[in-house]
C-alpha positions as CSV (number, residue, x, y, z in Angstrom):
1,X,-12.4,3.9,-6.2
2,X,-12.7,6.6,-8.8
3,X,-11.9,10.2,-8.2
4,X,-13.7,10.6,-5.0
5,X,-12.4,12.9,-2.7
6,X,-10.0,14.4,-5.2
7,X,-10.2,17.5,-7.2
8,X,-8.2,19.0,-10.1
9,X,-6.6,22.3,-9.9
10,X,-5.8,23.8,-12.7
11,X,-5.4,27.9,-12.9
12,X,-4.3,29.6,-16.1
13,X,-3.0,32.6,-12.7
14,X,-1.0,30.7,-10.7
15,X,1.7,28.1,-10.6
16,X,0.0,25.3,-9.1
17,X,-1.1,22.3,-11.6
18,X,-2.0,19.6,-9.8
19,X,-4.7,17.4,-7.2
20,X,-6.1,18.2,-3.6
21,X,-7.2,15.4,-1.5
22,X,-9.6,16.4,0.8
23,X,-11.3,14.1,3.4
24,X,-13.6,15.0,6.3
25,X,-14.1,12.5,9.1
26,X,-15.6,13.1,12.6
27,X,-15.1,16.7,11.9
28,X,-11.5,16.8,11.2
29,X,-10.5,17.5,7.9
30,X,-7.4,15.9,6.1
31,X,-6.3,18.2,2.9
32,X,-3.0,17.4,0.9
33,X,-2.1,18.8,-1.9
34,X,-0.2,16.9,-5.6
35,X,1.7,18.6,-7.7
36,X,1.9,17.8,-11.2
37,X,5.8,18.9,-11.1
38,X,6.4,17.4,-8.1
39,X,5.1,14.2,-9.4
40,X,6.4,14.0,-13.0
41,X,3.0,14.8,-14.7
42,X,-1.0,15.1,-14.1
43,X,-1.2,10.8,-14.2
44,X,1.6,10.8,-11.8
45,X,-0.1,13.2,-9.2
46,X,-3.2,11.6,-9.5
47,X,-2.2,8.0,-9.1
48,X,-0.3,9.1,-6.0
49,X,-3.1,11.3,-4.4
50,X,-5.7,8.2,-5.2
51,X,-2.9,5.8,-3.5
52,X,-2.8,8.2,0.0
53,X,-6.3,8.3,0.0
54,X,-7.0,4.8,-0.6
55,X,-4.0,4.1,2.1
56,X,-5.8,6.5,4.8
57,X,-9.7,4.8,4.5
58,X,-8.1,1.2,4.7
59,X,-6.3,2.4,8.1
60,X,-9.8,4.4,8.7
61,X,-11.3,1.0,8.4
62,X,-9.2,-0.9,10.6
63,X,-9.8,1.1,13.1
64,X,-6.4,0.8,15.4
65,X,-5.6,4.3,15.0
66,X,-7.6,7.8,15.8
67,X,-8.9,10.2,13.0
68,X,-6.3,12.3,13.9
69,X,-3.4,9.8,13.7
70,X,-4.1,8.4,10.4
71,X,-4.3,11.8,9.3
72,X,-1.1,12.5,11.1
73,X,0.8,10.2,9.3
74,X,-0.4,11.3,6.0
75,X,0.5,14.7,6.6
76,X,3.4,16.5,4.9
77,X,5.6,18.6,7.7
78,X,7.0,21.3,6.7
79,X,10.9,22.4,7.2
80,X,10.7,24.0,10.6
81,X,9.7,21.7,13.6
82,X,5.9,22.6,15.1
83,X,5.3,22.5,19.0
84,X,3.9,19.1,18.4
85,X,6.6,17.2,17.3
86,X,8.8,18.7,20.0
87,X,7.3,17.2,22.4
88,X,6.5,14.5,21.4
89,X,10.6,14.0,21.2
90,X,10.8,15.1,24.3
91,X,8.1,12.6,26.0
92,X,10.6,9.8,24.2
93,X,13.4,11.1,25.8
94,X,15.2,12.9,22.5
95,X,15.8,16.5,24.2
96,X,15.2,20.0,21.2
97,X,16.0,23.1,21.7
98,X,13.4,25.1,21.1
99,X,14.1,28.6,19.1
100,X,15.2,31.9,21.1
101,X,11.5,33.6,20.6
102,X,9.5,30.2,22.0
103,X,12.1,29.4,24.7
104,X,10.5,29.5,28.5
105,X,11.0,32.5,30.6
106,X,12.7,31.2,34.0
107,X,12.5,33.4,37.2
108,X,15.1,33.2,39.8
C-alpha cells in the first residue's frame, strides 16, 4: 500500500514534524501520531506509521479481534494509568490503587 491513510504534518509554527495515521472502521476512529524525531527522520516515521497501519488491516482482516481491540493494541498509553486498564487488572486478579481524587467513597 501507498500512503493511504497517512498524512504529513509539517508546520513552519509548531514543533511537530512528522505522520498521522488515521483509520475509520465501523465508526470508531484509530489516530496515531509519528514523529520525525522520535523516529530518527521523515523515512523513518513513515515506514513505521505504513508498518502499524498495514499491521492493524491484516488483523482487521482476520477478523479474530473487535474494531476496538485491534485498535487497542495499536494504541500508545500514556504515563498515568486510565480507568480502563485498572480494571482490567483488577478482573485478572492484579489489585491498583487507584489515586486519592478517584478513590470510592465508603459509608459506614
Amino acid at each position: 500500500m501507498p500512503c493511504k491513510n497517512i498524512t504529513r504534518y509539517t508546520y513552519e509554527t509548531t514543533a511537530f514534524q512528522g505522520y498521522r495515521l488515521a483509520i475509520c472502521k465501523n465508526k470508531r476512529l484509530f489516530t496515531r501520531y509519528f514523529s520525525d524525531s522520535q523516529y530518527g527522520g521523515a523515512e523513518a516515521a513513515l515506514q513505521e506509521a505504513m508498518r502499524v497501519r498495514d499491521n492493524i488491516f491484516k488483523l482487521l482482516e482476520q477478523g479474530n479481534l473487535t474494531v476496538s481491540q485491534v485498535f487497542a493494541k495499536y494504541t500508545v498509553r500514556s504515563r498515568h494509568q486510565s480507568a480502563a486498564d485498572r480494571r482490567e487488572k483488577m478482573a485478572h486478579g492484579k489489585r491498583t490503587s487507584l489515586p486519592s481524587k478517584q478513590k470510592a467513597k465508603v459509608r459506614s
